[in-house]
N, C-alpha and C positions, 0 to 999 in steps of 0.2 A: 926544403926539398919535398916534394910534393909524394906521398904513399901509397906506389899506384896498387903495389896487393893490396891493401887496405881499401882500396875504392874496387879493387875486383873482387873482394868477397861481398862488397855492399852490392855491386850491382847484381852478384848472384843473390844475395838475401831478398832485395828489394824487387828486382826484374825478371829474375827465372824460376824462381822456387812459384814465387804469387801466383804465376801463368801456368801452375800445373808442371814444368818442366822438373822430375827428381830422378830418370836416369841418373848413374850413377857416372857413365863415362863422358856426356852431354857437361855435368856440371863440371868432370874433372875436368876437361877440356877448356872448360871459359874461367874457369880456375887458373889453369896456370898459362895460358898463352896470353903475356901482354898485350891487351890491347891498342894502349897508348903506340905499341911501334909500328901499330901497322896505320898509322893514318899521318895527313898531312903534320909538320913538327908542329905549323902555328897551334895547327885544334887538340893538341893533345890534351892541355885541361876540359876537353869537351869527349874526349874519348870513351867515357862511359857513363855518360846521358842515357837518358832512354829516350832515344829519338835517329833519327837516320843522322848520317854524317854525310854533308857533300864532298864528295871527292872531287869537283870541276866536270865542266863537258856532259853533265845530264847524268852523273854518277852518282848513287850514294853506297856509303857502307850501313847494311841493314842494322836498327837497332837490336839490341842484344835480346831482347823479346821476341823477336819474328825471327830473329835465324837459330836460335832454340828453341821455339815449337816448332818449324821446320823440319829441325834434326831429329827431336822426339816424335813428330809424325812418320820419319823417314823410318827410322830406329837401322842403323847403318852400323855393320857388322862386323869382325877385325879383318876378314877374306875379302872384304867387296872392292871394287874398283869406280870410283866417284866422278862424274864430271864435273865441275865449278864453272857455271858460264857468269861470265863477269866479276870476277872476282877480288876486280879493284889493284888494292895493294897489299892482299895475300892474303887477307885474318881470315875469313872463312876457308879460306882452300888450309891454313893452317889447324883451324880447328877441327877441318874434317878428319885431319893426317893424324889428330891422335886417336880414331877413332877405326879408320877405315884400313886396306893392306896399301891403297894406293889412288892421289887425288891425280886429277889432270885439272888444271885452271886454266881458263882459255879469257883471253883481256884481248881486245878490238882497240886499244889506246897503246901504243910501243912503249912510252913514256910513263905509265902505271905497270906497264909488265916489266920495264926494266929494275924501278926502282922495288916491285915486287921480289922479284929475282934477289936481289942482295937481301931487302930483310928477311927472306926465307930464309938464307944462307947463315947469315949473322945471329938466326935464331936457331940453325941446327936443325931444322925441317927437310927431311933427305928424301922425304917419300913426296913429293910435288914435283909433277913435272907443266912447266909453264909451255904454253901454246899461245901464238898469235895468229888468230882470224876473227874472221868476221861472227859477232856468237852467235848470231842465225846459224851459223854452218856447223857450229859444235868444232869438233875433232873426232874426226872418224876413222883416220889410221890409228888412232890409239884404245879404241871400242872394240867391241861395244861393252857399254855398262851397266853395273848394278843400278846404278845410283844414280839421278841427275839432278842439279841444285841447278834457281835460276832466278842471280843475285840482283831482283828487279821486278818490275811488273811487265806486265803482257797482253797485249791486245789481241794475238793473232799467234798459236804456237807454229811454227814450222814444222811441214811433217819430216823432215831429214834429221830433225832431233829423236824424234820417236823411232825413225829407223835406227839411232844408234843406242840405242834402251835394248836391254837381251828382255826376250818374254819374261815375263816374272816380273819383271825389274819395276822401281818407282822411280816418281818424279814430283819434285815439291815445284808449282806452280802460282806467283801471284799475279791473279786474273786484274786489270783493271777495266772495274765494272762504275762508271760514274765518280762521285767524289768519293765511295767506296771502296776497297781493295778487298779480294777473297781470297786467301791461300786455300789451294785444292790440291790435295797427295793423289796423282793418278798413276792405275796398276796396267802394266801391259798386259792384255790377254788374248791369247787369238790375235796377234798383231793390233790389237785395238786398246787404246786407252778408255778407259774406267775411272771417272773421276769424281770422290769423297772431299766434303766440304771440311777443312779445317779451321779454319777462322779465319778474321779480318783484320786486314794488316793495310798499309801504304809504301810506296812506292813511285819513283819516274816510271817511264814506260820506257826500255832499251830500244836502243838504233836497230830495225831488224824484225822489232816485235811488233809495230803497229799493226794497227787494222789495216787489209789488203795491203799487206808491206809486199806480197808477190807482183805487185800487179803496179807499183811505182817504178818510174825507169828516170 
């Protein structure tokens, strides 16, 4: 029978601590939320790699190194209120809920939001509330928020996400810049994002996000 704390402490020794990641509520988080449950059953012995997981349909779940320096760039507070755009089948929108007052995960695939839905349930995660649209379009009846995650790369951000970011608020962004990826934490100010270079990361490019994605019909 396969030890999966014993491989989630490895992958915080080996993956998050190395990367600079030592909040304390960042590591408790990837600490104690199974990874193994939130991915497809086949890849579970692949569950905490250090490398993306495909989810099918241009999906991956982010390796555990890029979505905690994410979080530690973000530094997401117990009052704040999170968007999760694409967030597969729940682990990030899980791990932000022991962090944040309150995630919303928005999933474009019915069939990863439903089966998202039950492992939230079956893990006892009461603060996520799942949303189905398009993740270009975010959720804006349930905005605006602190916090935006955006579980993917990006060619082209839409600005209706930015309208639902409150001033003040951040957003963890990976740009895809050639066979490079750059995660950039941008600040809303003056209704205007500000954006600081965090490092380089990979990723698909989300349905929604390409380049001149406005301008395809």
């Amino acid at each position: 029978m396969t030890d999966y704390t014993a491989r989630r402490t490895m992958m915080v020794d080996t993956q998050i601590r190395p990367a600079d990641v030592t909040k304390f509520p960042i590591i408790d988080a990837m600490l104690s939320v199974p990874r193994e449950a939130f991915v497809p059953r086949s890849l579970r012995e692949a569950a905490y790699i250090g490398e993306n997981i495909d989810l099918g349909g241009g999906r991956v779940m982010l390796e555990p190194r890029t979505l905690a320096k994410m979080l530690d760039a973000l530094d997401i507070q117990r009052d704040e209120l999170v968007l999760d755009l694409g967030s597969g089948l729940g682990y990030s929108a899980a791990v932000i809920a022991r962090m944040a007052e309150a995630v919303v995960a928005v999933e474009d695939q019915p069939e990863l939001l439903s089966e998202a839905q039950t492992i939230l349930a079956e893990q006892g995660v009461d603060n996520v509330v799942l949303h189905e649209s398009l993740l270009s379009a975010g959720a804006e009846e349930h905005g605006p928020y602190d916090v935006i995650m955006i579980e993917g790369a990006v060619e082209h951000l839409p600005e209706t996400l930015v309208t639902q970011l409150k001033e003040g608020g951040r957003m963890a962004c990976l740009f895809s810049e050639g066979a490079l990826g750059v995660v950039r934490i941008g600040y809303k100010i003056d209704g205007e994002m500000t954006w600081r270079f965090g490092f380089n990361a990979g990723a698909p490019v989300l349905a929604g996000f390409e380049r001149h994605a406005a301008f395809t019909f």
